[in-house]
C-alpha positions as CSV (number, residue, x, y, z in Angstrom):
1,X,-51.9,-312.2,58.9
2,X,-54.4,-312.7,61.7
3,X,-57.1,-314.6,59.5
4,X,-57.0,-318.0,61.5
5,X,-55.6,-319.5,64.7
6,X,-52.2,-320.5,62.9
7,X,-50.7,-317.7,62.1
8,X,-50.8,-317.0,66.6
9,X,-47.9,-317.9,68.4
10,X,-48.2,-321.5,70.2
11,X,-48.9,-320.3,73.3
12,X,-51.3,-317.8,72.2
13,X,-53.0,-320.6,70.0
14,X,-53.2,-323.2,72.8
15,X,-54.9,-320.4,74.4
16,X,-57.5,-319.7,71.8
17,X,-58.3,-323.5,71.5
18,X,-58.2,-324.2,75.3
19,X,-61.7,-321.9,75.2
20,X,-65.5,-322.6,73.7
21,X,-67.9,-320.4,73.3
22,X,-70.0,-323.5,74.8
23,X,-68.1,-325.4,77.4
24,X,-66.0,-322.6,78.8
25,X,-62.1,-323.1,79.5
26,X,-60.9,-326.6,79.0
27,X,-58.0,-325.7,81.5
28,X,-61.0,-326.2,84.4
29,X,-62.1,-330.1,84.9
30,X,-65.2,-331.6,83.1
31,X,-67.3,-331.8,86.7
32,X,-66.7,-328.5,87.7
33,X,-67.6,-327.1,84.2
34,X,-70.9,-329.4,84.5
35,X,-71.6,-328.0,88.3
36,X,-70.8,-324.3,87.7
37,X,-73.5,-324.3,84.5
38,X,-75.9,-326.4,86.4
39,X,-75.9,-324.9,89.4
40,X,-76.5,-321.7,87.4
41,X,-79.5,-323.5,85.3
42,X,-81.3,-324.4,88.8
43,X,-80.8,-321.2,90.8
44,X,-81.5,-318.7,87.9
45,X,-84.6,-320.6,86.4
46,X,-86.0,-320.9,90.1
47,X,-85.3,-317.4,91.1
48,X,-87.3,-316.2,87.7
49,X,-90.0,-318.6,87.9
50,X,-90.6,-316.7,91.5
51,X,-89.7,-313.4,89.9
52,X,-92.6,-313.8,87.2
53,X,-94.8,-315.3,90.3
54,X,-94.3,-312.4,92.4
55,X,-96.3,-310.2,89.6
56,X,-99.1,-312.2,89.7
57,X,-99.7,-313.5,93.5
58,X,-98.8,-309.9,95.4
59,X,-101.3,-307.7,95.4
60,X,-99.2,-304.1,95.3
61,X,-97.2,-305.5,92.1
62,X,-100.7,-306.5,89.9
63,X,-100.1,-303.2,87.7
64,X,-100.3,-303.6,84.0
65,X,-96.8,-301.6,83.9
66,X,-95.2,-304.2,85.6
67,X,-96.0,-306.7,82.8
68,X,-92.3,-305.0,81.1
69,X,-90.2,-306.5,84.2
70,X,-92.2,-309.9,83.8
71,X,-91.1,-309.5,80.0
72,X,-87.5,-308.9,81.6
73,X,-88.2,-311.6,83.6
74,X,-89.0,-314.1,80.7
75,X,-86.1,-312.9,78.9
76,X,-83.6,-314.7,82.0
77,X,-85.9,-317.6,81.9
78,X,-84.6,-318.4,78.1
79,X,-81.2,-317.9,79.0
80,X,-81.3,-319.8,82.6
81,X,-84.1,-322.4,81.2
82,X,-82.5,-322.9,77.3
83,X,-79.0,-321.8,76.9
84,X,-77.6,-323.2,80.0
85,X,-78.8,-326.7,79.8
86,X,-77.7,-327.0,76.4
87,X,-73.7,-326.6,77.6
88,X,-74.9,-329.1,79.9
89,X,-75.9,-331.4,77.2
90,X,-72.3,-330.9,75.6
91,X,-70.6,-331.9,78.6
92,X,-72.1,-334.4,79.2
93,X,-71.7,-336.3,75.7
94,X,-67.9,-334.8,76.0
95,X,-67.8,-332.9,72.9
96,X,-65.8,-329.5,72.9
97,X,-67.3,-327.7,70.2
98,X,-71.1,-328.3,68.8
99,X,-71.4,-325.9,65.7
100,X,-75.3,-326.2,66.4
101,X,-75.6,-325.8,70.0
102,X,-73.3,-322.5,69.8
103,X,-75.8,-321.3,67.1
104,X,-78.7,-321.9,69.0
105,X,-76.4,-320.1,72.0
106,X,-75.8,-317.1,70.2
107,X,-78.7,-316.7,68.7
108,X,-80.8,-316.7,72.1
109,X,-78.0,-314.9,73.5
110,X,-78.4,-312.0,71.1
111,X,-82.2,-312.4,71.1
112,X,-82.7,-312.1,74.8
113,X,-80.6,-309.4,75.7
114,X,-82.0,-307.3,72.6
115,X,-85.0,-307.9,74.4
116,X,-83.9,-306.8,78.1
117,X,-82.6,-303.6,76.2
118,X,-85.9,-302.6,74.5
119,X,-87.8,-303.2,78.2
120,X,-85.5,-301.9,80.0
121,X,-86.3,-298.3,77.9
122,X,-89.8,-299.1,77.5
123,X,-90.5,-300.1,81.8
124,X,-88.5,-296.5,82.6
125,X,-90.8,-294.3,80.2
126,X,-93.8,-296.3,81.7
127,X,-92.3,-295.6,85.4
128,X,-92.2,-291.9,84.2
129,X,-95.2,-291.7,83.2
130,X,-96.9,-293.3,86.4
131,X,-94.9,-291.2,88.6
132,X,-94.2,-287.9,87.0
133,X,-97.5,-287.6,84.9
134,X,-100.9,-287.0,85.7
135,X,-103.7,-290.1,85.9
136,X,-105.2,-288.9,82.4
137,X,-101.7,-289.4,80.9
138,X,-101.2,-292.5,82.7
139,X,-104.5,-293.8,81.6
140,X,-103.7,-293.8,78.4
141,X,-101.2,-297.1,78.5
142,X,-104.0,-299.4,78.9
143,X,-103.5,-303.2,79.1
144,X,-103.9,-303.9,75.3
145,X,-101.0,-301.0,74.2
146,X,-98.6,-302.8,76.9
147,X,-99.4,-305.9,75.6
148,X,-99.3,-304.6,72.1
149,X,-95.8,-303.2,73.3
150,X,-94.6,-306.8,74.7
151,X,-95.3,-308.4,71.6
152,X,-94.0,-305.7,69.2
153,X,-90.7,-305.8,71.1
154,X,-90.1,-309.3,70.7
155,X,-91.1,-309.4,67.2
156,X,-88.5,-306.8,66.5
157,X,-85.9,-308.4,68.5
158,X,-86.9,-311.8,66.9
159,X,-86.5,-310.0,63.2
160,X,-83.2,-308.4,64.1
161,X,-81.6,-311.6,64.6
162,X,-83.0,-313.7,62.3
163,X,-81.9,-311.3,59.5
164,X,-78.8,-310.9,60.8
165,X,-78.1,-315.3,61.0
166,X,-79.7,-315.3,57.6
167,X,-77.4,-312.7,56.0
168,X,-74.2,-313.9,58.1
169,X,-73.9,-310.3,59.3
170,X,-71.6,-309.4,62.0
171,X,-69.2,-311.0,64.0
172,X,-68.4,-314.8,63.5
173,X,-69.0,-315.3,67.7
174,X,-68.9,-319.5,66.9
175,X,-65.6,-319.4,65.3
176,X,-62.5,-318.7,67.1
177,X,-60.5,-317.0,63.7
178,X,-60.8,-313.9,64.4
179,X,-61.8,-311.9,61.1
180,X,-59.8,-309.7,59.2
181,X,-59.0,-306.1,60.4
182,X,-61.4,-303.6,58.4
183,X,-63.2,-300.3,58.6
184,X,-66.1,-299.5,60.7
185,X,-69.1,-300.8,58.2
186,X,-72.6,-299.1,58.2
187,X,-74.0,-302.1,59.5
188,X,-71.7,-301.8,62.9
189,X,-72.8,-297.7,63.1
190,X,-76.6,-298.4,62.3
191,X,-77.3,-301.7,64.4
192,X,-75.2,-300.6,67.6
193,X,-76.9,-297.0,67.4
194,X,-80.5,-298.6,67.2
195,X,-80.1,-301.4,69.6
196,X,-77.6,-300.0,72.4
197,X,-77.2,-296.6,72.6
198,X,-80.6,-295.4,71.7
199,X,-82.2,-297.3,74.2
200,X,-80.1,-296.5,76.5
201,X,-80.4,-292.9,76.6
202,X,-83.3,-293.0,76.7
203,X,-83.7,-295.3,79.7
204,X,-81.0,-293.0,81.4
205,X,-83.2,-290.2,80.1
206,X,-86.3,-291.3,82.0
207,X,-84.9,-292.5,85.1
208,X,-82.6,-288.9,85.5
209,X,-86.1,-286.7,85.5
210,X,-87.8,-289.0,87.6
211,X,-85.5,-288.7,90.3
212,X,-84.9,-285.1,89.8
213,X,-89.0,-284.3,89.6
214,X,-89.4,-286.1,93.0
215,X,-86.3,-285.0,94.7
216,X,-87.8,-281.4,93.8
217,X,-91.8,-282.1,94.6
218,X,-90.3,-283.3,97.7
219,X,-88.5,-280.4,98.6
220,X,-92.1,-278.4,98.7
221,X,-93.7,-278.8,102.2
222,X,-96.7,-278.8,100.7
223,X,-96.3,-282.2,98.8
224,X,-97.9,-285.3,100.6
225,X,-98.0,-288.2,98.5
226,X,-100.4,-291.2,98.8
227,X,-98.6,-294.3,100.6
228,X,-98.9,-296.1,97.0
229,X,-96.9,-293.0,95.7
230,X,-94.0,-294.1,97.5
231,X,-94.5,-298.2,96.5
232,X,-94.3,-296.8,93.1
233,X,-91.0,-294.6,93.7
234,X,-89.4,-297.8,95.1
235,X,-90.4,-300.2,92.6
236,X,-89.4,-297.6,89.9
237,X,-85.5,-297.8,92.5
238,X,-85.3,-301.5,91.7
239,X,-85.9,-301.2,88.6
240,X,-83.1,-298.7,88.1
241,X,-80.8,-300.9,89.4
242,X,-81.6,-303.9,87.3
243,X,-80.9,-301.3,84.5
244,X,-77.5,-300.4,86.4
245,X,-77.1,-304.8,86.4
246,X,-77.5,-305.0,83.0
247,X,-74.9,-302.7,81.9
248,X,-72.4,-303.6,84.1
249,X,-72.6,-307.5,82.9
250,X,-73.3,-306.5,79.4
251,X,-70.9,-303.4,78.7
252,X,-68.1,-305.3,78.9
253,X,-69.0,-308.2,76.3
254,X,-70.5,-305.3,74.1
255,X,-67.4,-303.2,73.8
256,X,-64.7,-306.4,73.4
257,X,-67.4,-307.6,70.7
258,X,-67.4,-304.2,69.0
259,X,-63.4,-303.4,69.2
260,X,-63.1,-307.2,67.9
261,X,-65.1,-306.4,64.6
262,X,-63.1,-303.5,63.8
263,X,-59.7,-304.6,64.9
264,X,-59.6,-308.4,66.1
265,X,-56.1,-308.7,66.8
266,X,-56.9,-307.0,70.0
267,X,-59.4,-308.9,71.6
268,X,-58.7,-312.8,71.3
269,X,-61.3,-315.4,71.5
270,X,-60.8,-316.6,75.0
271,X,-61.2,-312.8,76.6
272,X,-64.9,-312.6,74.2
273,X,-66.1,-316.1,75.4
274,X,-65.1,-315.8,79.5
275,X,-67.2,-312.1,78.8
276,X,-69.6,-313.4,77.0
277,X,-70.3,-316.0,80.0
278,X,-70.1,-312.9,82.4
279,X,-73.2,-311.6,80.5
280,X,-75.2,-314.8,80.9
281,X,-74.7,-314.9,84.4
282,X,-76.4,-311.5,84.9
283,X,-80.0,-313.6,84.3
284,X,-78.9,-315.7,87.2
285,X,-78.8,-312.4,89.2
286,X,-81.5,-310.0,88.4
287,X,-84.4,-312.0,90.5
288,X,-82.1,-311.6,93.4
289,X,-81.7,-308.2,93.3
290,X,-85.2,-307.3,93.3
291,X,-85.9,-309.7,96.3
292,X,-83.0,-307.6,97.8
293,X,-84.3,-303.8,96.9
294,X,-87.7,-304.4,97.4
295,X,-89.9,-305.5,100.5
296,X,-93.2,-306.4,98.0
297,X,-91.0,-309.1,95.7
298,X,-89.4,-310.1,99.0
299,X,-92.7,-310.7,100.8
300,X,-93.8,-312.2,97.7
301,X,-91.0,-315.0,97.4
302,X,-91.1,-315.9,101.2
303,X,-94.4,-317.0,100.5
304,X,-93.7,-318.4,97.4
305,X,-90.7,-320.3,99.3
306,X,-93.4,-321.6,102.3
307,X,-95.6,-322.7,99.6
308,X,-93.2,-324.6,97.0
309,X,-90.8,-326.0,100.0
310,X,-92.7,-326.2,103.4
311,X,-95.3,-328.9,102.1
312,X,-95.9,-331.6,104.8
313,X,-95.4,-335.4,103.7
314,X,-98.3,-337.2,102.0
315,X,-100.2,-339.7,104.0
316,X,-100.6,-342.8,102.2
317,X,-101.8,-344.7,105.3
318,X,-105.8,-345.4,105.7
319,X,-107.4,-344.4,108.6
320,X,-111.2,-343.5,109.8
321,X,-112.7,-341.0,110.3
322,X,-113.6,-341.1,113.9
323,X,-111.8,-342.1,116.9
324,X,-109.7,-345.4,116.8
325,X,-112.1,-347.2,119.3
326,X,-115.0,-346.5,117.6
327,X,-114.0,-347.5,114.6
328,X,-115.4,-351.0,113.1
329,X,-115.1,-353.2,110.4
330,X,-117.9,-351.2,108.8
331,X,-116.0,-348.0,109.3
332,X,-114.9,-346.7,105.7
333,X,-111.1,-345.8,105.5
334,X,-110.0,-342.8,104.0
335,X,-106.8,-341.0,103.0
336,X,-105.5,-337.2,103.4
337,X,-103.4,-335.4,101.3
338,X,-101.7,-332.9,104.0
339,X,-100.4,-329.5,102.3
340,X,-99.9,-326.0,103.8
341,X,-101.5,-323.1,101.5
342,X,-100.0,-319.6,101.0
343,X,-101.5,-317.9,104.0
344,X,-103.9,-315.4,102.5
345,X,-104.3,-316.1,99.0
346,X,-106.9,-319.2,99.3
347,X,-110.0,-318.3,101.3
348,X,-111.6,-321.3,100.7
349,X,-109.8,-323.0,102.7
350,X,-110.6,-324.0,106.2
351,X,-108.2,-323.0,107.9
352,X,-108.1,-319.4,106.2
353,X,-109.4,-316.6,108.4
354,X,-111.7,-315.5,105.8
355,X,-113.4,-319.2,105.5
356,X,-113.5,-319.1,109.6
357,X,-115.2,-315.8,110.0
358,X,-118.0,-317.5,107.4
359,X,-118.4,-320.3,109.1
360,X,-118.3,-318.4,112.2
361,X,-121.0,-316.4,111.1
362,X,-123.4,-319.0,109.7
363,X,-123.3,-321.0,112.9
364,X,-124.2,-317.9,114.6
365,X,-127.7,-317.6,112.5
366,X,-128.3,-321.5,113.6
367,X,-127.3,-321.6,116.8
368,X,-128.1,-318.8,119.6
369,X,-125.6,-319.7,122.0
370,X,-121.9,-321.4,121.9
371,X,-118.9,-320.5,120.4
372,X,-117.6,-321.4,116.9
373,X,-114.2,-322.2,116.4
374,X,-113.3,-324.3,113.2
375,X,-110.8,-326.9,114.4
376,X,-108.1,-327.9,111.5
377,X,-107.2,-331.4,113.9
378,X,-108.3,-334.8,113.4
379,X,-109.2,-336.8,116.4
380,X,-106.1,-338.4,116.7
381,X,-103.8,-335.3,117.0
382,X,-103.1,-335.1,113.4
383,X,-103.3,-331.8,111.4
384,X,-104.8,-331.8,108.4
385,X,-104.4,-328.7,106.2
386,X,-107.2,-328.8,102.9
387,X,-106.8,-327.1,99.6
């Protein structure tokens, strides 16, 4: 009776048909459909470009355990970077359904958030161990078993759903008949079990002792923690609520895609697509939150944001090097390439204060008397910042 789109009533089937999985509701115009998905391509590929940055450029975040929330990190990137611009692409030839495009959507849909799932678990028994066991037992994840773990998840993840598009397993998410209604198979149990609720009791697990260990070490007046105790406790913060993120987005998609393989007359294609968009969105969202939560990724994407979008103009323009009336038709023209430089990170520049303490220091060994001051201005009034 409910085994395709006909047997709906006409206002429930203009419904179901005014909805792809790709495009999102037909009902809203072509432009604002292309603005909304691009707008969300931009920011959330930006935002986890910086997030992935952050890891490498701040000092207090260069821990091999934080390689999981780069793997988190990556995950968003496909989604924001892949599945996003592909809608774009459908808008913009005006199709409404591309079978293709909504397989390569689900499938990296699927394939990422399996991923984030599996991180999430393994970054909270990493932040236990780093914060509730000793150095020895900490020791012990070394840079090739996290990297081993990285890998391994992903070629899990990749296995999972590449067996399940191979067997056509699972709820057809492309095709807007809903199934049959029929009993709970083994599949459903086995592959909601592995993927969702084992992970994320364990993840729950982890984070519940954490707080509850410190919350009771710091109820002793004898505990006094290093100052890279507490980083660690409010990294570990953040990255409890990207956990609490993730469910809330995902949950909802997860339990309307579950009820829908068991009984599909209750959830109808339009409420699984407009929640299945909802998850997406969390990727968009997860880089802002841990500029938000924590002062390290935020100092890290201020200077990020100096670097990528407070670059003076280029000067194409010749000019000498000396001053304007001493310059002659033998004089040779040059041109400079004005930039400004993460303050900090490159101390061979000039301008740098490790670079000026050197030259500083060298001009004190040749010269006995006079000050040195490196200047970073040309003749003519013009800064000039060098790489």
């Amino acid at each position: 009776m409910y085994g395709n789109a006909s047997a709906l009533s006409g206002e429930d089937a203009n419904l179901e048909e005014s909805v792809s999985p790709v495009t999102l509701s037909a009902d809203w115009s072509r432009v604002a459909r292309l603005l909304l998905i691009a707008s969300l391509a931009v920011i959330g590929s930006v935002g986890n470009i910086f997030m992935i940055s952050s890891v490498m450029i701040e000092d207090h975040l260069k821990k091999r355990g934080n390689a999981f929330i780069v793997n988190v990190a990556l995950a968003d990137l496909l989604i924001t970077g892949l599945v996003f611009p592909a809608s774009t692409v459908v808008l913009l030839a005006g199709l409404k359904d591309a079978p293709g495009v909504c397989s390569f959507h689900w499938f990296l849909a699927i394939l990422c958030c399996l991923v984030t799932t599996l991180t999430l678990a393994a970054t909270a028994v990493e932040n236990y161990a780093r914060l509730c066991l000793s150095a020895d037992c900490y020791a012990a994840l070394t840079s090739a078993r996290i990297t081993a773990a990285v890998l391994g998840i992903w070629l899990l993840s990749g296995l999972a759903v590449t067996l399940q598009f191979v067997h056509n397993v699972g709820t057809s998410y492309c095709r807007r008949q809903r199934p049959p209604d029929h009993d709970v198979p083994p599949y459903y149990a086995l592959a909601g079990a592995l993927c969702a609720l084992l992970p994320t009791s364990l993840t729950c697990a982890c984070y519940v002792c954490i707080v509850l260990r410190v919350r009771g070490a710091k109820a002793r007046p004898s505990f006094k923690p290093p100052m890279s105790f507490g980083w660690d406790y409010a990294l570990m913060q953040t990255n409890m609520y990207s956990f609490v993120l993730f469910v809330v987005f995902w949950l909802p998609f997860g339990v309307a895609l579950g009820v829908r393989s068991v009984y599909a007359r209750l959830v109808p294609s339009h409420l699984l697509y407009n929640l299945e968009w909802l998850a997406l969105s969390k990727s968009c969202l997860n880089n802002f939150l841990y500029c938000i939560t924590n002062r390290h990724f935020r100092n890290a994407y201020v200077n990020l944001f100096h670097y990528c979008c407070c670059k003076t103009t280029v000067s194409f323009s010749r000019r000498t090097r000396g001053c304007p009336e001493a310059s002659g038709p033998g004089t040779r023209p040059t041109g400079d390439v004005r930039v400004h430089i993460i303050p900090g990170y490159n101390m061979y520049s000039y301008t740098s204060p490790q670079r000026a303490r050197e030259v500083c220091k060298t001009a004190t060994l040749k010269r006995s008397a006079g000050s040195c001051r490196p200047s970073t201005s040309r003749p003519n009034g013009r800064d000039v910042y060098e790489l």
